[in-house]
Each structure stands twice: as structure tokens, then as C-alpha cells.
N, CA and C atoms as a LAMMPS dump frame, in Angstrom:
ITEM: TIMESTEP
0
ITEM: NUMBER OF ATOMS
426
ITEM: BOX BOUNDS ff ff ff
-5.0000000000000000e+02 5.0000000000000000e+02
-5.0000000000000000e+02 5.0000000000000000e+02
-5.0000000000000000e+02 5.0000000000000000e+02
ITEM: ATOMS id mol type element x y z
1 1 1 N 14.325 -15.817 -7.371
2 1 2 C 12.908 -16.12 -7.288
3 1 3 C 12.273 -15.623 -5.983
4 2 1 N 13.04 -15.452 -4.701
5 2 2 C 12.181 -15.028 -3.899
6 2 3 C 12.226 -13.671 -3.816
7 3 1 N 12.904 -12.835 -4.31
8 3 2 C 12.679 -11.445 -4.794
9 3 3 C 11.504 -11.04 -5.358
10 4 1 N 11.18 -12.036 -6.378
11 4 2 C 10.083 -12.171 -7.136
12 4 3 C 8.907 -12.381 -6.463
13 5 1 N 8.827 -13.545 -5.917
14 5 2 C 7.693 -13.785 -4.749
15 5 3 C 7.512 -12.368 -3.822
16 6 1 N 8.463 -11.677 -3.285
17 6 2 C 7.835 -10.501 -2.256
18 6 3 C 7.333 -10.126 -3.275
19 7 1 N 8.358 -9.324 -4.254
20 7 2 C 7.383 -8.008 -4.908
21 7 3 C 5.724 -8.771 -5.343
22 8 1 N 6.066 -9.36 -5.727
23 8 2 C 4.686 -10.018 -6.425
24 8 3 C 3.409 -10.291 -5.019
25 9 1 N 4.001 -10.475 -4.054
26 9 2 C 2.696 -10.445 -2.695
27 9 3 C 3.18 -9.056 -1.967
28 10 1 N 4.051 -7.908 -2.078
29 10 2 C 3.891 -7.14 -1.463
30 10 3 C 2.781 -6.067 -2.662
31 11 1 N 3.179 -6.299 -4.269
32 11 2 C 1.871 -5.653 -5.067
33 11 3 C 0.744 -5.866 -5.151
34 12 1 N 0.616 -7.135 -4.59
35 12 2 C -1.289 -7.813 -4.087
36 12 3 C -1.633 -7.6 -3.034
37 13 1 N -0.661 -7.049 -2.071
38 13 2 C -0.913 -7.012 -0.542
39 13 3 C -1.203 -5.419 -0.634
40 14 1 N -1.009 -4.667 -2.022
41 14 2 C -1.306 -3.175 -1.7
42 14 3 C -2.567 -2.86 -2.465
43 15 1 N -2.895 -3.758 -2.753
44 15 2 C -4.035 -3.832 -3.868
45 15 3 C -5.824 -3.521 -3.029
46 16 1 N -6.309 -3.924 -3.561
47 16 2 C -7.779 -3.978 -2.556
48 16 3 C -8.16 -5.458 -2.689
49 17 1 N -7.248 -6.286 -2.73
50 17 2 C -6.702 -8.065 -2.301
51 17 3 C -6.883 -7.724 -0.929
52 18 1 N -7.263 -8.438 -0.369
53 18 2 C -6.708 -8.636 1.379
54 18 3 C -5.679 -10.015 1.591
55 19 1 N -4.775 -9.073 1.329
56 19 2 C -3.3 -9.879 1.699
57 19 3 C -2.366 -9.306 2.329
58 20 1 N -1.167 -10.077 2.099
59 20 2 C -0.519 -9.694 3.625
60 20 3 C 0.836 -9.956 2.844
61 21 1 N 2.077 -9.237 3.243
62 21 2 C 3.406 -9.837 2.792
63 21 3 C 4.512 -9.571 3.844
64 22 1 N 3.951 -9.077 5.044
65 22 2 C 4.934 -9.068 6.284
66 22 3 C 5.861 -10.608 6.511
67 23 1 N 4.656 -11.297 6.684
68 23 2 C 5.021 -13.05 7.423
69 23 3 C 6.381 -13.586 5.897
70 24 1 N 6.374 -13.265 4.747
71 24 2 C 6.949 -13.604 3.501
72 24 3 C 8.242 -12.79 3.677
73 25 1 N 8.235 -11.815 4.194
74 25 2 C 9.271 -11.081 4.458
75 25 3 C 9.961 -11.195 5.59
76 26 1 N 9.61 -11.334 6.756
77 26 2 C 10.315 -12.006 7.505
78 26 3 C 11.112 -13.197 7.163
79 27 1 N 10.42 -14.046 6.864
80 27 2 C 10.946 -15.577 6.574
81 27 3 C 12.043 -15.549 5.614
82 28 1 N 12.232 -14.47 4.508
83 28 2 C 13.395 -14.436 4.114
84 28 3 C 14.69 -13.702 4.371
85 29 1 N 14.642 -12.882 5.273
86 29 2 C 15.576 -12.593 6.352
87 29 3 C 15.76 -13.582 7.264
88 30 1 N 15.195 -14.377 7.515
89 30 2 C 15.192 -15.379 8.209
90 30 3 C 16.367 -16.493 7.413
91 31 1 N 15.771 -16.277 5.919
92 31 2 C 16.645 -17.266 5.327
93 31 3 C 18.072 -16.505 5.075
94 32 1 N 18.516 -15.457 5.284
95 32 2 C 20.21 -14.922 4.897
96 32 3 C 19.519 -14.119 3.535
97 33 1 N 18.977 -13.685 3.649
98 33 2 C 18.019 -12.345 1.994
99 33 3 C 18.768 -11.196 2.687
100 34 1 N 19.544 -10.188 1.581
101 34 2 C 19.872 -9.524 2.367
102 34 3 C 18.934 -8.362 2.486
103 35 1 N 18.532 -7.786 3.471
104 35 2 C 17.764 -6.614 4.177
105 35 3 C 17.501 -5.457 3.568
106 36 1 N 18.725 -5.729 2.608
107 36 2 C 18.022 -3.854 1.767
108 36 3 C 17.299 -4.344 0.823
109 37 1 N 18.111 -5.601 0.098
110 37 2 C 17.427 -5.293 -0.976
111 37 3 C 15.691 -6.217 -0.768
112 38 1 N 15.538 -6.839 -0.021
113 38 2 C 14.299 -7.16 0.789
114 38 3 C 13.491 -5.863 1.385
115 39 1 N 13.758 -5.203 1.725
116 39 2 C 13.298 -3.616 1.966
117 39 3 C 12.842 -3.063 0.916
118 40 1 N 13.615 -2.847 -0.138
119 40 2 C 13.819 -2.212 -1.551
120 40 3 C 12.432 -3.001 -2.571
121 41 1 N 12.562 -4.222 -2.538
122 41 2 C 11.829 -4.931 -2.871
123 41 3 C 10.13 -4.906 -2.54
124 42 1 N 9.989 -5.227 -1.434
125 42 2 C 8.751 -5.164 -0.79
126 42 3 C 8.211 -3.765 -0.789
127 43 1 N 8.93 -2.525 -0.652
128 43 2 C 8.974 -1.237 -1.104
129 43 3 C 8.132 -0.984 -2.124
130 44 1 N 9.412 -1.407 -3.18
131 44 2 C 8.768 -1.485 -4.633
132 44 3 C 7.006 -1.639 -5.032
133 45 1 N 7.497 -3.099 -4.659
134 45 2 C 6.422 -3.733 -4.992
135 45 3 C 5.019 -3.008 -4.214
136 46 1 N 4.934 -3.257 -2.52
137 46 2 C 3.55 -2.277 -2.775
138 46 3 C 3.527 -0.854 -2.587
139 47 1 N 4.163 -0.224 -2.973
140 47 2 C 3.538 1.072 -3.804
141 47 3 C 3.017 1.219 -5.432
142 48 1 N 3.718 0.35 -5.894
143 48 2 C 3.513 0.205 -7.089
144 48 3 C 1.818 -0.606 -7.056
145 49 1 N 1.447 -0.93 -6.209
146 49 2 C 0.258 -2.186 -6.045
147 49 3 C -0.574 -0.528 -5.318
148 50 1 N 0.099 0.444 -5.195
149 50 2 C -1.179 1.673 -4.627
150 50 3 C -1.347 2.315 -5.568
151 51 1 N -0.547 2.369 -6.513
152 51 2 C -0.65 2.577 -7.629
153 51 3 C -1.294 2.624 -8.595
154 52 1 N -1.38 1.475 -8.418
155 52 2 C -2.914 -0.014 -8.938
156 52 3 C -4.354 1.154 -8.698
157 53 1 N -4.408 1.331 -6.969
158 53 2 C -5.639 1.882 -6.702
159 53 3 C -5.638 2.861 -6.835
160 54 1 N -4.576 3.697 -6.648
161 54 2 C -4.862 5.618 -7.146
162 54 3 C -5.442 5.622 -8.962
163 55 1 N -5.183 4.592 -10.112
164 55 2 C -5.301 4.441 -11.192
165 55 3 C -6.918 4.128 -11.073
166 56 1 N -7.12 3.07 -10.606
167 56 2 C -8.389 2.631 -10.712
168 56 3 C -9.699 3.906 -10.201
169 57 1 N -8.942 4.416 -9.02
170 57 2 C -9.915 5.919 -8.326
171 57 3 C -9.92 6.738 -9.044
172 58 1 N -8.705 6.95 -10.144
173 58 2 C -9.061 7.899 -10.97
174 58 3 C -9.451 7.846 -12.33
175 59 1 N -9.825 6.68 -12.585
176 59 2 C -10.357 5.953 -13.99
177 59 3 C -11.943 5.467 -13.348
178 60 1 N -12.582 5.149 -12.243
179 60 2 C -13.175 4.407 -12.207
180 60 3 C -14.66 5.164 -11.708
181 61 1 N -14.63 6.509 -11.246
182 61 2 C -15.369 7.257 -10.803
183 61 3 C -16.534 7.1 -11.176
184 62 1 N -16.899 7.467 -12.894
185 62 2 C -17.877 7.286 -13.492
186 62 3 C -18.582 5.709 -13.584
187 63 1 N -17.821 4.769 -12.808
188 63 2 C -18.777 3.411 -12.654
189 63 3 C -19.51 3.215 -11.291
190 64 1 N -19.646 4.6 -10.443
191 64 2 C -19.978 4.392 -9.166
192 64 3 C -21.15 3.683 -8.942
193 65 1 N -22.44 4.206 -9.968
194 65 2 C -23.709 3.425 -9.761
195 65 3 C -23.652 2.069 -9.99
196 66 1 N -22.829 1.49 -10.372
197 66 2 C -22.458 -0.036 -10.832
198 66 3 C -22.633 -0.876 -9.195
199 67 1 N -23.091 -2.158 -9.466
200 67 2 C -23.219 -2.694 -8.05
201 67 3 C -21.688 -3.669 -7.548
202 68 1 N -21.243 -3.469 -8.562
203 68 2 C -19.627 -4.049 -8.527
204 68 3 C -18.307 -2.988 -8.371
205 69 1 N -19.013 -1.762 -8.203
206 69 2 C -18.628 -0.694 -7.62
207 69 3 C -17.851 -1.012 -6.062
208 70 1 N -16.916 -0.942 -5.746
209 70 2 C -15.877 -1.312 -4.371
210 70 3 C -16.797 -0.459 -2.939
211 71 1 N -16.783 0.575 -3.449
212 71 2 C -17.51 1.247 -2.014
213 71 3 C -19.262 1.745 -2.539
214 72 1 N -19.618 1.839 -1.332
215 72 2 C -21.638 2.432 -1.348
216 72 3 C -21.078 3.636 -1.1
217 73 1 N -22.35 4.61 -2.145
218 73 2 C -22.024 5.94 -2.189
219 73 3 C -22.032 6.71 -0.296
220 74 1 N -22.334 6.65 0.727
221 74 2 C -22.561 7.269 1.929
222 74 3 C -20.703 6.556 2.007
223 75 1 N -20.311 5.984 1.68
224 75 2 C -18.808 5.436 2.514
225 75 3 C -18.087 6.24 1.565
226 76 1 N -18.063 6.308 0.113
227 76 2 C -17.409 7.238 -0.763
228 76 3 C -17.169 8.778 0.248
229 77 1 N -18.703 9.516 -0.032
230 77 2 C -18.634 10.391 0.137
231 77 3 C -18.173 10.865 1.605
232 78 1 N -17.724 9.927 2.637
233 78 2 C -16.885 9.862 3.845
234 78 3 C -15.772 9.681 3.786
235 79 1 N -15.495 8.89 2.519
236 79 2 C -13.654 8.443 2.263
237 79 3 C -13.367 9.705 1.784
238 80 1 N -14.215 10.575 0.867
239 80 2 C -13.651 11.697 0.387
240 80 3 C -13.575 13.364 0.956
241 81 1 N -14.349 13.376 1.956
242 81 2 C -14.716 14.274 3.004
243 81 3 C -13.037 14.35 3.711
244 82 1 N -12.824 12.959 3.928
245 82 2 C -12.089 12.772 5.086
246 82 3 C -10.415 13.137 4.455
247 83 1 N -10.718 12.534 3.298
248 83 2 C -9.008 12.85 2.337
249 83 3 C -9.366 14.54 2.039
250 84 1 N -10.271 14.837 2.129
251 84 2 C -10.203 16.719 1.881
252 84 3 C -9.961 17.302 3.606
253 85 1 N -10.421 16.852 4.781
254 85 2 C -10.149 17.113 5.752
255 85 3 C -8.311 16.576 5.912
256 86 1 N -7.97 15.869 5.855
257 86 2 C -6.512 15.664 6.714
258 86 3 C -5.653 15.715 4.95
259 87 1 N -5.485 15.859 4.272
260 87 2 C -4.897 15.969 2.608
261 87 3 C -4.015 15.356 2.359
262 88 1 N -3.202 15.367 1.313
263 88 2 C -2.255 14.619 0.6
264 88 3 C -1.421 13.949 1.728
265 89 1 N -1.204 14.575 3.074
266 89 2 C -0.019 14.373 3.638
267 89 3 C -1.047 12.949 4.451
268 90 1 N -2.335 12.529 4.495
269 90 2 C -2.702 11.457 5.273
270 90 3 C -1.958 10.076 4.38
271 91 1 N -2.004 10.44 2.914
272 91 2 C -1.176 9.297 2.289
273 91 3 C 0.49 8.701 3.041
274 92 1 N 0.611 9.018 3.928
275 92 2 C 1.926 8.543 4.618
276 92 3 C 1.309 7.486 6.044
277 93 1 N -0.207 7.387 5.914
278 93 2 C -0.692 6.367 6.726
279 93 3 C -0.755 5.152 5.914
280 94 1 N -0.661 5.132 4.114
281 94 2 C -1.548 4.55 3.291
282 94 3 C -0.996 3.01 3.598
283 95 1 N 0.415 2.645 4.624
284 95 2 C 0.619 1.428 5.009
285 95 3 C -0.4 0.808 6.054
286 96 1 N -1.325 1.466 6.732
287 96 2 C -2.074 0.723 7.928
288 96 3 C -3.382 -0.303 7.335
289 97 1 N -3.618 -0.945 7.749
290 97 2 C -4.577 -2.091 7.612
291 97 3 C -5.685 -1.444 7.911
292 98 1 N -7.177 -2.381 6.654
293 98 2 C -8.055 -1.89 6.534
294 98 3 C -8.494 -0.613 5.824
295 99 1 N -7.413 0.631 6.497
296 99 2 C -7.755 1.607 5.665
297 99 3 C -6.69 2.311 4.646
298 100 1 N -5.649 1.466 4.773
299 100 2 C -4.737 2.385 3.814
300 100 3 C -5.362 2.239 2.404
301 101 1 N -5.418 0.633 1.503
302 101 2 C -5.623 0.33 0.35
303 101 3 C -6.781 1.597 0.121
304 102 1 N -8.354 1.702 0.598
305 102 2 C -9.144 2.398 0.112
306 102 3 C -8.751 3.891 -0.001
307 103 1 N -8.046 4.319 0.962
308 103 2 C -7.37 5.779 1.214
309 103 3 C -6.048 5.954 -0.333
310 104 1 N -5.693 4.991 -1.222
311 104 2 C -5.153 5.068 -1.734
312 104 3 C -6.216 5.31 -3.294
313 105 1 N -6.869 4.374 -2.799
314 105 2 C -8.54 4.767 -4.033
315 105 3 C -8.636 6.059 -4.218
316 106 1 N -9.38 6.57 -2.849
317 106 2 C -10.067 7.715 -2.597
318 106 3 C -8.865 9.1 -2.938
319 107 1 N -7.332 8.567 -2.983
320 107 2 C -6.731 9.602 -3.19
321 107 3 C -6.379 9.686 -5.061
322 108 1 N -7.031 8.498 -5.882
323 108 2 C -7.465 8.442 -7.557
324 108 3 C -8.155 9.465 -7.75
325 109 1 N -9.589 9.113 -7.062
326 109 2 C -10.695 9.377 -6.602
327 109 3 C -11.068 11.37 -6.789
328 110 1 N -9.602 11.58 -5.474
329 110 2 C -9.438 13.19 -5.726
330 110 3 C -8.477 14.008 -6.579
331 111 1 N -8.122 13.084 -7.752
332 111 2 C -7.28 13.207 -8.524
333 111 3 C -5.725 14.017 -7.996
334 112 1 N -5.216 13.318 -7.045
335 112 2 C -4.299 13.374 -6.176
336 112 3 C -2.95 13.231 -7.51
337 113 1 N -2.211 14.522 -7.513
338 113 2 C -1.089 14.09 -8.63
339 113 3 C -0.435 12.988 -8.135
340 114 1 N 0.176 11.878 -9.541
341 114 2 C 0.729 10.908 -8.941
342 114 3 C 2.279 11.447 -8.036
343 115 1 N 3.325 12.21 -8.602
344 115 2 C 4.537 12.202 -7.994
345 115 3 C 4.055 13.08 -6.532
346 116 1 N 3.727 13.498 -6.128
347 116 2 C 3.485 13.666 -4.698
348 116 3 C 2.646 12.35 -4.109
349 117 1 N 2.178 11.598 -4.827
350 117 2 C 1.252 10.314 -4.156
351 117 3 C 2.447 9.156 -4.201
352 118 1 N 2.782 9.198 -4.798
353 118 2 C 4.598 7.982 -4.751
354 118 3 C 5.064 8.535 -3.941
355 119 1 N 4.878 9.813 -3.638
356 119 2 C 6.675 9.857 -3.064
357 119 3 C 5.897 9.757 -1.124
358 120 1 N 4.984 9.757 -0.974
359 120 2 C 4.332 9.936 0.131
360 120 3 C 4.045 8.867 0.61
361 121 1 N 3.305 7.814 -0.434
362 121 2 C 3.007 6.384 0.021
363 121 3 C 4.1 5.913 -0.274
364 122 1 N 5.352 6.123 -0.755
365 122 2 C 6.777 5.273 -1.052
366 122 3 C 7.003 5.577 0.511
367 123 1 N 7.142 6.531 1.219
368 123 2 C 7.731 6.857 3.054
369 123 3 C 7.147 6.213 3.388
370 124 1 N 5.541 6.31 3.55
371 124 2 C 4.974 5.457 4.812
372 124 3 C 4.94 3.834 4.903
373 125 1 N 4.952 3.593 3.306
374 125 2 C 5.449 1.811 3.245
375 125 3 C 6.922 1.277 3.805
376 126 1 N 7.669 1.992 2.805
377 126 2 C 9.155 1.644 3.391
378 126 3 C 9.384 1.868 4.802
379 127 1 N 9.058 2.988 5.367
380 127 2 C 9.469 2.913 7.005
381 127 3 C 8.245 1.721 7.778
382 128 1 N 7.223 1.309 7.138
383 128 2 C 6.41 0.331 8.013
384 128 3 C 7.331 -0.675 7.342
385 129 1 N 7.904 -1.401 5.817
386 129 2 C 8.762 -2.698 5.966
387 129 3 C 9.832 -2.273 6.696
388 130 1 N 10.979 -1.023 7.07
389 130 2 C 11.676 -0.999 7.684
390 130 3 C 11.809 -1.543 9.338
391 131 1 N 10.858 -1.298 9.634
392 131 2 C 10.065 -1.645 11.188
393 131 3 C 9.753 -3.441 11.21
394 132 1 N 9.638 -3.566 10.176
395 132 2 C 9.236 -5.533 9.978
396 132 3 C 10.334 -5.661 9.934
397 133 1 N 11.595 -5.378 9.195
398 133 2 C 13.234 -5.552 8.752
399 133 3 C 13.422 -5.856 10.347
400 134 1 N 13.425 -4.683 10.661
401 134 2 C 14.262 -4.658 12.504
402 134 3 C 13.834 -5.481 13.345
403 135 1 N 11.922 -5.908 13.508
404 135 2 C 11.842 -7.134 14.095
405 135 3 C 12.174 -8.519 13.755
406 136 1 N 12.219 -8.608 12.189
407 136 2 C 12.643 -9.806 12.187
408 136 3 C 14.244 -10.291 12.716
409 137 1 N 14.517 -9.032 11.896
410 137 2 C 16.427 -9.463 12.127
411 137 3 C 16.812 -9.253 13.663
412 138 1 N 15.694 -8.757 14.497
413 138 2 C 16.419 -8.625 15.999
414 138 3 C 15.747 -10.137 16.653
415 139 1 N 14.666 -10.469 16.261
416 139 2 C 14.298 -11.901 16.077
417 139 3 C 15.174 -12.984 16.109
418 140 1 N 15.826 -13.106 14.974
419 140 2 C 16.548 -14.084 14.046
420 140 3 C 17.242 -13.909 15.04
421 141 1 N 18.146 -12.885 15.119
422 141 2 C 19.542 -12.655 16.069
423 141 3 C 19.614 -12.934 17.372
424 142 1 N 18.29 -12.969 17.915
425 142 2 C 18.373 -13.202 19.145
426 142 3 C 18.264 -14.573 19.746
């Protein structure tokens, strides 16, 4: 079950949710979880949750005039400027706060193929939980 619990808040935590699944992941290294597959897991789970938003950016385009529309057209047309200025390879930021989730939109958005968009946002997530792995467990250990 707590396998279940990460993936399930690390796929809402990649979502355009504002959530979080670092503090959940720690705590179960904390509890004796072992590290890969807690890695593996949280992994999983949010890329698969960017997933979510590269689907929605590229299904959702034609609802832009909608007022339930996620971004105002002047921020679009900056999210998308900016993914044509730095390209596919900025998706290896798509773990940072604030701007990864929309950068994962905006890369729907530019109809970004998915297997180069997994395999890009799969690196930059896993090495940011890898980096939570090492503080917690040098944490715990110490």
C-alpha cells in the first residue's frame, strides 16, 4: 500500500494539481522502503502524471478561448515561444517547481512526440527523486 500511495501522489504531484510527493517519499525510506524500488515508483508515477499534461496540450488546444482554459493566451504564446527557443531537450527541467507541470502542457501543445518526451522527462524526474533518495537516506543514517 505505500507503493501505492507514492505512485498515486507522485502522478498528482506531476499533474497541474499543486502537490508535492518529496515529504511522502522521504518518510518511507525513513520507514525501511527499499530505495529503488521507491525511486522506481515515484519515477513511474510522475512521468506518467506528465503524461497526463503532454495528452491534455495535445488534445486541448482547440478549447483555448474557453475561460476554463489553464493558461491566458499572452502566457501560451510565451510558454510556446520559449519551448521553440530552448526544444525538446528543456523537457529534462520538466522536474522543477512552478514551471515544469506547464512546460510539460506546452510540450502537448507543440505536439512534442511522446517517446522522446518519456524518455526526457523520465531523466530529469528520476535523477531529481534520486537526489531526495540520497538526502533522505544520508538523513536517516546520520
Amino acid at each position: 500500500m505505500p507503493y501505492l500511495s507514492l505512485f498515486t501522489s507522485a502522478f498528482l504531484a506531476a499533474t497541474l494539481l499543486p502537490l508535492g510527493s518529496e515529504v511522502l517519499l522521504g518518510a518511507l525510506v525513513i520507514e525501511g522502503y527499499s530505495p529503488l524500488w521507491l525511486w522506481i515508483t515515484a519515477t513511474t508515477g510522475n512521468t506518467l502524471g506528465a503524461v497526463v499534461n503532454w495528452y491534455l496540450g495535445l488534445k486541448l488546444l482547440h478549447f483555448q478561448d474557453r475561460r476554463w482554459f489553464p493558461f491566458k493566451p499572452d502566457k501560451l504564446r510565451r510558454a510556446q515561444a520559449g519551448f521553440q527557443k530552448y526544444g525538446t531537450a528543456s523537457l529534462l527541467f520538466a522536474w522543477l517547481p512552478i514551471v515544469g507541470d506547464p512546460l510539460t502542457f506546452v510540450a502537448g501543445l507543440m505536439k512534442t512526440r511522446l517517446l522522446p518526451f518519456v524518455i526526457l522527462v523520465g531523466l530529469g524526474k528520476g535523477a531529481r527523486y534520486g537526489v531526495v533518495l540520497a538526502v533522505a537516506l544520508n538523513l536517516h543514517t546520520s
